[in-house]
C-alpha positions as MATLAB code, in Angstrom:
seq = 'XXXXXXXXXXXXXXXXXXXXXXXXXXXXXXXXXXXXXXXXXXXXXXXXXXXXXXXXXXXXXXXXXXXXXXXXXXXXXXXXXXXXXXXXXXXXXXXX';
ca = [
     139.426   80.404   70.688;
     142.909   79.862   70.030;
     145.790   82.262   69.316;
     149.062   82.919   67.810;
     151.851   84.690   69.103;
     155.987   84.413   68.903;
     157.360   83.214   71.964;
     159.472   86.415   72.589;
     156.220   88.582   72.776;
     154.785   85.678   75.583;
     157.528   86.350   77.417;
     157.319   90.157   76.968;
     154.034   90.018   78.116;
     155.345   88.006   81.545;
     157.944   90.329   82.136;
     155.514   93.070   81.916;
     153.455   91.738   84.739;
     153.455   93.400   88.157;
     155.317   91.648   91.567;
     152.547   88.948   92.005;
     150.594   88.720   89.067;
     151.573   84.468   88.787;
     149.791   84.365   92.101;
     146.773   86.161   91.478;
     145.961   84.679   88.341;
     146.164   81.193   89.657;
     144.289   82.397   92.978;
     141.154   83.328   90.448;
     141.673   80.655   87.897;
     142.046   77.917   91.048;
     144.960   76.785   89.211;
     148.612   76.093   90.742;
     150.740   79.152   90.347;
     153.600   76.459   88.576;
     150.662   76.010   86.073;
     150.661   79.767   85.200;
     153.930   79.809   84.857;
     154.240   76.510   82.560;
     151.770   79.137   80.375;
     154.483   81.088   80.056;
     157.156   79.177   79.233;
     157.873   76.902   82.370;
     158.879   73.392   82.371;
     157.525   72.734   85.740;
     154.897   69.514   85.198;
     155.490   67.978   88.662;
     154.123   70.962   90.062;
     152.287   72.299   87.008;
     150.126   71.112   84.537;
     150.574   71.823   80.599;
     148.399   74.849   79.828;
     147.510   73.901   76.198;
     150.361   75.730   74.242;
     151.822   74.272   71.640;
     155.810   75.160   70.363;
     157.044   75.502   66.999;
     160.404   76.542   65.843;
     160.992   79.986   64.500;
     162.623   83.228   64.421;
     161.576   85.393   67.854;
     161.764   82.589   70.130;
     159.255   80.528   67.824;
     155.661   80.273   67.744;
     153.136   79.991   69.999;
     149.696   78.311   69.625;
     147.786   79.031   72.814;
     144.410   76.658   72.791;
     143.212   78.539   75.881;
     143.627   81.943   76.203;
     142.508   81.983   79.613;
     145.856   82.791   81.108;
     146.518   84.923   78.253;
     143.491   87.062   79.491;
     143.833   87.366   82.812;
     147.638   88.731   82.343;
     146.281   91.101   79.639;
     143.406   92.988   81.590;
     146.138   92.771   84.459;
     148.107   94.981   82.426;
     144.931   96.969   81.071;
     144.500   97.748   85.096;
     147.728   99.062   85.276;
     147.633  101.021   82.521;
     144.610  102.896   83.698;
     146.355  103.037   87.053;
     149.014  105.047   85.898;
     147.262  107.459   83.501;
     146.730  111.168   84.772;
     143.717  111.455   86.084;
     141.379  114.036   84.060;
     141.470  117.746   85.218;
     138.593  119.247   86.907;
     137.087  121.638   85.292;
     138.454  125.162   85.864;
     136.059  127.468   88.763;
     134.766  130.646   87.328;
];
């Protein structure tokens, strides 16, 4: 299933990632960790392969058209794990 997003909000996403996240995502996808990066926005194809994204000019960077969100995925439940890393854990209920 493809997707659409500006380029700005890829790179958002990137710079959202925690210290290491290019290397874990290419450790599960068995992918080079230049190919994760060429996802987002890298120009690295010696190294990397293209990711299936395709560029169009336009305001925010331009747009995106991601073929396979795979990448895309992995960095988003990344995040989700962080997120629910940092939330306050529920209180306890309160003794009687």
């Amino acid at each position: 299933m493809s997707k659409l997003m500006t380029f700005n909000e890829l790179r958002n996403l990137k710079d959202s990632l925690p210290d290491g996240s290019m290397h874990r995502i290419a450790d599960e996808l068995g992918v080079s960790v230049e190919t994760v990066r060429n996802f987002f926005g890298g120009q690295n194809f010696q190294l990397g392969q293209s990711v299936g994204i395709h560029l169009e000019p336009g305001p925010d960077g331009g747009l995106v058209r991601i073929d396979d969100t795979t990448v895309l995925d992995k960095a988003l439940a990344i995040l989700e794990e962080v997120k629910a890393a940092e939330a306050p854990a529920e209180e306890a209920p309160a003794a009687e």
